[in-house]
C-alpha positions as CSV (number, residue, x, y, z in Angstrom):
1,X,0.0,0.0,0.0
2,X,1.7,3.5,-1.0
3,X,1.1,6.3,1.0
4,X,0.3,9.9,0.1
5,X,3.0,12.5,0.7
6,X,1.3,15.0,2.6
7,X,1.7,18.6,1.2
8,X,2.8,20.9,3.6
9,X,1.1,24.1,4.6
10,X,2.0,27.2,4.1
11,X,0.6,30.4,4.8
12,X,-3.1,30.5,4.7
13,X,-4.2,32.3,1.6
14,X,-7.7,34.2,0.4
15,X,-9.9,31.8,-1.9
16,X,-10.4,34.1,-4.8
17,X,-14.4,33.8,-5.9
18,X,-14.3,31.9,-9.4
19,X,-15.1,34.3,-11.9
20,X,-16.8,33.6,-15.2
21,X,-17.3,35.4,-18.6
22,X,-19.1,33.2,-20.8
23,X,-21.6,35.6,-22.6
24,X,-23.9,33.6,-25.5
25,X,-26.2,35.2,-27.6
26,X,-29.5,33.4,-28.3
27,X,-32.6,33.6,-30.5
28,X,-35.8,32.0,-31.5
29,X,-38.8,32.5,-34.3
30,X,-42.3,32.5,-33.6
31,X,-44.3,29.6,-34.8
32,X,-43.5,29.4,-39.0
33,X,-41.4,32.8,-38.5
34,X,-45.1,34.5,-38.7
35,X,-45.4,37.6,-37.0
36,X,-47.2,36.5,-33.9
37,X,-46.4,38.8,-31.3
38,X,-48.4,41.7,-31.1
39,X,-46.8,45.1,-29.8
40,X,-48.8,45.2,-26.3
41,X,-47.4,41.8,-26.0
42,X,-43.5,42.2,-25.8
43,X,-43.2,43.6,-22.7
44,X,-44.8,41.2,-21.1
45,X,-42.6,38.7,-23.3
46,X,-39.3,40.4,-21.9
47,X,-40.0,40.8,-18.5
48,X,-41.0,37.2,-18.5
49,X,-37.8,35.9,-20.0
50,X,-36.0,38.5,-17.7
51,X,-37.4,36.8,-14.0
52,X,-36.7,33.2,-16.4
53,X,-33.4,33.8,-16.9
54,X,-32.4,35.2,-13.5
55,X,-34.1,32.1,-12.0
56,X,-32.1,30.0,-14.0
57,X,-29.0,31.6,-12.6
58,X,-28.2,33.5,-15.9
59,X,-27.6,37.0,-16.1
60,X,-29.7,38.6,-18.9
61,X,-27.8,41.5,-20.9
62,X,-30.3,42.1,-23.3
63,X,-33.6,40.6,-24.5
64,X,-35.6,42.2,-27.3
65,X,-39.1,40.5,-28.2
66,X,-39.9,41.5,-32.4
67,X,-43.1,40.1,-34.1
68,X,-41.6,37.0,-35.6
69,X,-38.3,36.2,-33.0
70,X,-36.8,36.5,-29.2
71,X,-32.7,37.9,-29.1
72,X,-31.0,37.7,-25.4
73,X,-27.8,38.1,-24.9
74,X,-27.1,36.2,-21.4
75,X,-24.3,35.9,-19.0
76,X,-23.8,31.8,-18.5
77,X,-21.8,29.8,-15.9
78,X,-20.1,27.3,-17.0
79,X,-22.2,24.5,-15.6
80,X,-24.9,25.9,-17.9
81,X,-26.0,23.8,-21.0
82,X,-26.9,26.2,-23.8
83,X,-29.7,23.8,-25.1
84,X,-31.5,23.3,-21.4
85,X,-31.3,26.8,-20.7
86,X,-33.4,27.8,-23.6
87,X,-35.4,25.0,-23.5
88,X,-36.5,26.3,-20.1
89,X,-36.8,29.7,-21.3
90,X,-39.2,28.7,-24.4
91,X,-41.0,26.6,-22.3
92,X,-41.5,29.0,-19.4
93,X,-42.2,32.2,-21.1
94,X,-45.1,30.1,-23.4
95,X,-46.2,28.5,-20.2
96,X,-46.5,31.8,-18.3
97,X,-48.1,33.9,-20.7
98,X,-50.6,31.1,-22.0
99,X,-51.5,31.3,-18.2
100,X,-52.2,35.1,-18.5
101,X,-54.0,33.9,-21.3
102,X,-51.9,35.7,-24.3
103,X,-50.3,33.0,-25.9
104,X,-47.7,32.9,-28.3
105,X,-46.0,29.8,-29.8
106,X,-42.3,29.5,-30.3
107,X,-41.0,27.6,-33.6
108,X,-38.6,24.9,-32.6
109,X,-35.1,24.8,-32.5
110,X,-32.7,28.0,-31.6
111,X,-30.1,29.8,-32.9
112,X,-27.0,30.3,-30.1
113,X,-22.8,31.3,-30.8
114,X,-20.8,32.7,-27.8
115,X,-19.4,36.7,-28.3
116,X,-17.2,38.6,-26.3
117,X,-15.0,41.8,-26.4
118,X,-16.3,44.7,-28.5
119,X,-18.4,42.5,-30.2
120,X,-20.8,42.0,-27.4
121,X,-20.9,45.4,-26.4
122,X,-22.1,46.3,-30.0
123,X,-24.5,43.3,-30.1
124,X,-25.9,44.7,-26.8
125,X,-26.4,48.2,-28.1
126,X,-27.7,46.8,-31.5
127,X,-30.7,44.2,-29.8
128,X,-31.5,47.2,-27.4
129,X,-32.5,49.2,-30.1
130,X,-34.2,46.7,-32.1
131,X,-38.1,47.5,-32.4
């Protein structure tokens, strides 16, 4: 039986929090790409994914609901799984608003590719000003 060399101590030292900076940008159509969303309806449609996301322990940087699509750019640890996460989102957002009694129906599938640097910050900006 070998032993295992102990490791000897030294100073104690400060656990530095992990930090992460995965940032993925993600987007789904409506049902056949239609235009299903109505304008009094996006709000509601943001908001919603906005309380999803943070519940899902994802940090939302921008989510823009159009007629025919959802774009969020999120903040994801890396024990997040792109597909689940959005999974959860669809599923969530159709559930609560079909409970409100607005529904909408998401196509299936997604669209999701990771950004950083300037190219975030411009993506940001850009789905912010969408309409």
């Amino acid at each position: 039986m070998q032993t295992i060399p102990r490791i000897p101590r030294g100073p104690a030292r400060r656990a530095e929090p992990s930090t992460h900076r995965i940032y993925v940008h993600v987007g789904w159509p409506t049902l056949g790409r239609l235009p299903l969303m109505p304008t009094d309806l996006r709000g509601a449609v943001e908001a919603q994914l906005i309380t999803l996301s943070r519940r899902l322990d994802a940090e939302p940087l921008a989510v823009r609901a159009t007629a025919n699509r959802v774009m969020l750019v999120l903040r994801i640890k890396p024990s997040h799984t792109v597909a689940t996460l959005v999974a959860r989102l669809k599923s969530g957002s159709q559930e609560a608003l079909t409970d409100a009694g607005r529904g909408v129906h998401w196509g299936s599938g997604f669209a999701a590719s990771t950004v950083g640097g300037e190219e975030l910050h411009h993506l940001v900006r850009l789905i912010n000003r969408l309409d």
